[in-house]
MARBA-3410 file (N, C-alpha, C, O; in Angstrom, 1 decimal):
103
55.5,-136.3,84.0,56.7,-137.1,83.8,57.3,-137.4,85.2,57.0,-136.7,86.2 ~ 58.2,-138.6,85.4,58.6,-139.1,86.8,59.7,-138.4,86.9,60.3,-137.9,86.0 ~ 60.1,-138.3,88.6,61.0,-138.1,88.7,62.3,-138.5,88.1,62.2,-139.6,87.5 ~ 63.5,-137.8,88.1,64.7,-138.3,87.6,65.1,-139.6,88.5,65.4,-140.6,87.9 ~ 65.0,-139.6,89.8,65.4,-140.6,90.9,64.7,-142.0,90.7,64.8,-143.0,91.4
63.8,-141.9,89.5,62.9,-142.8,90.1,62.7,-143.6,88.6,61.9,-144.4,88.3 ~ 63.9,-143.0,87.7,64.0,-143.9,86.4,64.8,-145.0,86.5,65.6,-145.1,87.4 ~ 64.7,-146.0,85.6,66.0,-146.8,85.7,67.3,-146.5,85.4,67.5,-146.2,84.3 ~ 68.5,-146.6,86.3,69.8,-146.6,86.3,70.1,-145.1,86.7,71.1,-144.4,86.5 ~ 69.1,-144.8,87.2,69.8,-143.1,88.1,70.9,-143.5,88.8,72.0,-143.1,88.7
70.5,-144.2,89.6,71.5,-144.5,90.8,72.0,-145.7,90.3,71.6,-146.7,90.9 ~ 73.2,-146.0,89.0,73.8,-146.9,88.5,75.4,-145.7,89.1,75.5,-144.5,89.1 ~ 76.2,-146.8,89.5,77.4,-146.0,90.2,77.5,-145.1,91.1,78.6,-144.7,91.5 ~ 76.5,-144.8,91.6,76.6,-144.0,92.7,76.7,-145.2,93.9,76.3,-146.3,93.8 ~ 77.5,-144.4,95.1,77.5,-145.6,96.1,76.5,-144.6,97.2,76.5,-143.4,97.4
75.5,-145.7,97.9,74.5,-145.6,98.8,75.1,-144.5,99.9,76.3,-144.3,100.2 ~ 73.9,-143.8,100.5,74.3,-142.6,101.5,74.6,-143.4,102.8,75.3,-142.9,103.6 ~ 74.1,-145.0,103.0,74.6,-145.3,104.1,75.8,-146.4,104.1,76.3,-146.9,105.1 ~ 76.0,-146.6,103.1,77.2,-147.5,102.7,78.4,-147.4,103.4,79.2,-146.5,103.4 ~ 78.5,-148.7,104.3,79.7,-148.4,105.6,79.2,-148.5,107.0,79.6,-149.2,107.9
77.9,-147.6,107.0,77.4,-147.2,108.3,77.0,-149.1,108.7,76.8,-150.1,108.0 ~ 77.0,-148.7,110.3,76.7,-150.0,110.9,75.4,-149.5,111.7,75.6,-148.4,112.3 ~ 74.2,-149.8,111.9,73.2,-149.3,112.8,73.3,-150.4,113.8,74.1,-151.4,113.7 ~ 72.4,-150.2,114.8,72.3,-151.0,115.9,71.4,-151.5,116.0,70.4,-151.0,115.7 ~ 71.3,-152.8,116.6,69.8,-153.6,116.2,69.1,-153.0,117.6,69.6,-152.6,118.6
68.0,-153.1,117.3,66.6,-152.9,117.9,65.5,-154.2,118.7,64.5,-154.7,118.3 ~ 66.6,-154.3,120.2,66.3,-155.3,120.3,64.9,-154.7,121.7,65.0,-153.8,122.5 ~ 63.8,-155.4,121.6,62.9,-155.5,121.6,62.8,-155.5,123.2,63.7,-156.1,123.7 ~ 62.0,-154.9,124.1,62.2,-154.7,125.9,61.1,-156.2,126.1,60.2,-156.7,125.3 ~ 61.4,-156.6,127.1,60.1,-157.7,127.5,58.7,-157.1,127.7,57.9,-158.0,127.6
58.1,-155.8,128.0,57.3,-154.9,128.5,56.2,-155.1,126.6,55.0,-155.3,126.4 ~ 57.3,-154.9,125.6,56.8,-154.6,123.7,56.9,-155.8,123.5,56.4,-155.9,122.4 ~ 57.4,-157.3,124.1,57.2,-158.6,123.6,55.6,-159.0,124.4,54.8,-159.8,123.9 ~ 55.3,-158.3,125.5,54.2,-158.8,126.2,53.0,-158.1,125.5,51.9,-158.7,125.3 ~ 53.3,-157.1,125.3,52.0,-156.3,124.3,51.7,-157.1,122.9,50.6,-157.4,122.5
53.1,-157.4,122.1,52.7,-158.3,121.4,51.4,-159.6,121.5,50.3,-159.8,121.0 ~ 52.4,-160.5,122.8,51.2,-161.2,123.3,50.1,-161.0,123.3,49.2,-161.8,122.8 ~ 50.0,-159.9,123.9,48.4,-159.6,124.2,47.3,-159.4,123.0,46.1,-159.6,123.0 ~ 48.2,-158.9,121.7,47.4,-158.6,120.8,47.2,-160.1,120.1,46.1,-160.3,119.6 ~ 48.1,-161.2,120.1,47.3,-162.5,119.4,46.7,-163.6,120.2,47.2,-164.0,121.3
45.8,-163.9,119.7,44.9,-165.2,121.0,45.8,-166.5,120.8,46.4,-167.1,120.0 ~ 45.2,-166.6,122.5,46.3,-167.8,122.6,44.7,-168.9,122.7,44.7,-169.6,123.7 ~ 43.9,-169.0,122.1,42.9,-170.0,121.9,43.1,-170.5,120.5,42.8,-171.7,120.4 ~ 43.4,-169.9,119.3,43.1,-170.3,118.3,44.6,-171.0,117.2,45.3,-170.0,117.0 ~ 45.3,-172.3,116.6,46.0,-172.9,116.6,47.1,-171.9,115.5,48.3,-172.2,115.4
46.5,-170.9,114.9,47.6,-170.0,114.5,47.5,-169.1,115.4,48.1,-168.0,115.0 ~ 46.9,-169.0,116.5,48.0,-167.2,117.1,48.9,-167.9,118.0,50.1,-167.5,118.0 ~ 48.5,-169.7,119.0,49.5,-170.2,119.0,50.9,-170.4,118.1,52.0,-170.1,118.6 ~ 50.9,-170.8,116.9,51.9,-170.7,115.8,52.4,-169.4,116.2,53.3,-169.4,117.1 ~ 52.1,-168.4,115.8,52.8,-167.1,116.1,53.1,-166.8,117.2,54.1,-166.1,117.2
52.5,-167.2,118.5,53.7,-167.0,120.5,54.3,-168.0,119.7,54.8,-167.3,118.9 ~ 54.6,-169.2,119.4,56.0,-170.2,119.3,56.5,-169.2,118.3,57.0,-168.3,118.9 ~ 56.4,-169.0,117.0,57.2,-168.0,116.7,58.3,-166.7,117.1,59.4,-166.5,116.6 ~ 57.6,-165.9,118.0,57.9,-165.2,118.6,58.7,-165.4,119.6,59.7,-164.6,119.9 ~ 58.4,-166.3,120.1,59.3,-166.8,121.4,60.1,-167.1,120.7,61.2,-166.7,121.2
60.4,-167.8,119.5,62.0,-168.3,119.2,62.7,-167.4,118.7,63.9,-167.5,118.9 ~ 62.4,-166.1,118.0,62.7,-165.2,117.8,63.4,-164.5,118.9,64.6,-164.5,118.8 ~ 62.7,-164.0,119.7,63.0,-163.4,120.7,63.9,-163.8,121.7,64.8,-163.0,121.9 ~ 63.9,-165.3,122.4,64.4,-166.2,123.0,66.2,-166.2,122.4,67.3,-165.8,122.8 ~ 65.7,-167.1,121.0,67.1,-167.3,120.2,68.1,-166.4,119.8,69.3,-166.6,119.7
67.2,-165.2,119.5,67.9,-163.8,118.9,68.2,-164.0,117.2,69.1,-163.4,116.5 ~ 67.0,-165.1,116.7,67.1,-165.4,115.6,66.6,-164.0,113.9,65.7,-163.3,113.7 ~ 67.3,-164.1,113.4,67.1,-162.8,112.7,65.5,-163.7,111.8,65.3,-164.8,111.6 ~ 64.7,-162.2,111.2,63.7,-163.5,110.6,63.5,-164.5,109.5,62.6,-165.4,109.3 ~ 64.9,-164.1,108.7,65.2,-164.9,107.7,65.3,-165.9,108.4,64.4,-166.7,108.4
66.4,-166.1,109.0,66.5,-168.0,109.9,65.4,-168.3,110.8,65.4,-169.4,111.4 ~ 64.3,-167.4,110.9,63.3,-168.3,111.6,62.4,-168.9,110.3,62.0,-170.1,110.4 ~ 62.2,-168.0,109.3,61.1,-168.4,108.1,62.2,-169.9,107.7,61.5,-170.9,107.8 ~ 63.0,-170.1,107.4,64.1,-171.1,107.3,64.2,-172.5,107.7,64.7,-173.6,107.3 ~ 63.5,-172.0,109.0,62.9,-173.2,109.9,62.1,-174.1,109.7,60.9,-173.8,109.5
62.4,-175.8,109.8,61.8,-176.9,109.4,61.1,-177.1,110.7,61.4,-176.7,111.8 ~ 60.2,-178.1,110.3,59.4,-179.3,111.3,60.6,-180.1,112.2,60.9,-180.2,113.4 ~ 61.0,-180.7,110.9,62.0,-181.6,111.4,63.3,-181.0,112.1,64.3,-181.8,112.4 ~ 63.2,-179.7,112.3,64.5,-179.0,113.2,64.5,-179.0,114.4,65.5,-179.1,115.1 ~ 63.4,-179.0,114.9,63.0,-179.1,116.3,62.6,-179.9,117.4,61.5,-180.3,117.3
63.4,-180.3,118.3,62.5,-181.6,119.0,62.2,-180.8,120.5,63.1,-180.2,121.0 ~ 61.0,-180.9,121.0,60.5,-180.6,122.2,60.4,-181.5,122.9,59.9,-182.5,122.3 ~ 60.7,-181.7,124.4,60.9,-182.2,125.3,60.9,-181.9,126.9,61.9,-181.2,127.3 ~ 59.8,-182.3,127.8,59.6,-182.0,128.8,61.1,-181.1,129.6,62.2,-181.1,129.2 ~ 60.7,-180.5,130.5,61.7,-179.9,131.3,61.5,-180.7,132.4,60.8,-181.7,132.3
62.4,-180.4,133.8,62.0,-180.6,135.1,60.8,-179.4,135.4,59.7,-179.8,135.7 ~ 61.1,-178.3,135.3,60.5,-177.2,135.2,58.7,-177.9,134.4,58.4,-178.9,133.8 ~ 57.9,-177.0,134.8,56.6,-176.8,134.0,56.4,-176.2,132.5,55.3,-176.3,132.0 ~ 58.0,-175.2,131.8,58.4,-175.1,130.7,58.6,-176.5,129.9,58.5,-177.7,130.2 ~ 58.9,-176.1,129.0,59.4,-176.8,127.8,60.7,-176.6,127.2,60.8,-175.3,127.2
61.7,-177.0,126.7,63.3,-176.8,126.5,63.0,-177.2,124.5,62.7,-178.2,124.0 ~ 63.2,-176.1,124.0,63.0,-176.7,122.2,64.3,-176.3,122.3,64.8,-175.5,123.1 ~ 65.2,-177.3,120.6,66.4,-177.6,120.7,66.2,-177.2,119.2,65.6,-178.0,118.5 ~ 66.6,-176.1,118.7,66.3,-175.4,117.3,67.4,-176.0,116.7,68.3,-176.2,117.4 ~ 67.4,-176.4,115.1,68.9,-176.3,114.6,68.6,-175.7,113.3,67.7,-176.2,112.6
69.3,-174.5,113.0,68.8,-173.2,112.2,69.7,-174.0,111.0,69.6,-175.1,110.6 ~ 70.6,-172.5,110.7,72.0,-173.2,109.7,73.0,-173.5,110.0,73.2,-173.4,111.2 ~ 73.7,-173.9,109.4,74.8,-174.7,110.4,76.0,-173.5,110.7,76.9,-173.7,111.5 ~ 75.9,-172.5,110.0,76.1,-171.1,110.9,76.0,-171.3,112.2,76.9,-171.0,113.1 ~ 74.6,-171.7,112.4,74.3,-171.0,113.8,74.7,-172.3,114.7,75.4,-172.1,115.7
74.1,-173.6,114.3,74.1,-174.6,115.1,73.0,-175.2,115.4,72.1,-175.3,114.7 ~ 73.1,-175.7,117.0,71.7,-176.0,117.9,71.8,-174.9,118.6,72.8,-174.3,118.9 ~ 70.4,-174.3,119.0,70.4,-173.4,120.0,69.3,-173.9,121.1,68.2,-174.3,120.6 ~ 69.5,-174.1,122.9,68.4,-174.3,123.4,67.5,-173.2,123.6,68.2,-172.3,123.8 ~ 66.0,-172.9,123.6,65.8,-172.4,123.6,64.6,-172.5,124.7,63.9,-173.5,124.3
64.2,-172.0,125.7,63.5,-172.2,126.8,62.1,-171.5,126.5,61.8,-170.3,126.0 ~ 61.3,-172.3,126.7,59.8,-171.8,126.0,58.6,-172.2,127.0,58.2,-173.2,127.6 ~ 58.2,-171.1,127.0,57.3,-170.9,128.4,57.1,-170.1,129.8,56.1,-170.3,130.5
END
């Protein structure tokens, strides 16, 4: 027989043990963004897809709901002065445009 916790509506009115609490985001050091790197190849056209992913992530401080959210048509890329690239995200209109420096 299953647990009591694990039927439906055990936890009907009860309020959550962390309900209220605020945690702190877990923002990522550049040292665990580079290991990331390391583990996807930058030869093949999806591990590129995932460094641009990443980078806007990271870069933007985009949570990953608004990055999956993200259109084609959101983004325009455009040379820098620099040897980077300057992409010009527009998430929801929450957020806005963000520039986001890539490279």
């Amino acid at each position: 027989m299953r647990p009591a916790v694990t039927m439906p509506g055990y936890h009907q009115g009860r309020e959550p043990a962390n309900k209220g609490r605020k945690y702190p985001a877990e923002i990522l050091t550049p040292e665990e963004i580079a290991g990331l790197f390391q583990q996807i190849s930058a030869k093949t056209s999806l591990g590129l897809r995932k460094r641009a992913l990443i980078t806007v992530l990271y870069r933007a401080g985009l949570r990953h709901f608004e990055a999956l959210a993200l259109l084609p048509k959101m983004s325009i890329c455009a040379p820098a002065p620099s040897p980077s690239f300057m992409a010009r995200v527009t998430a929801a209109a929450s957020l806005g445009s963000i520039p986001v420096p890539v490279g």
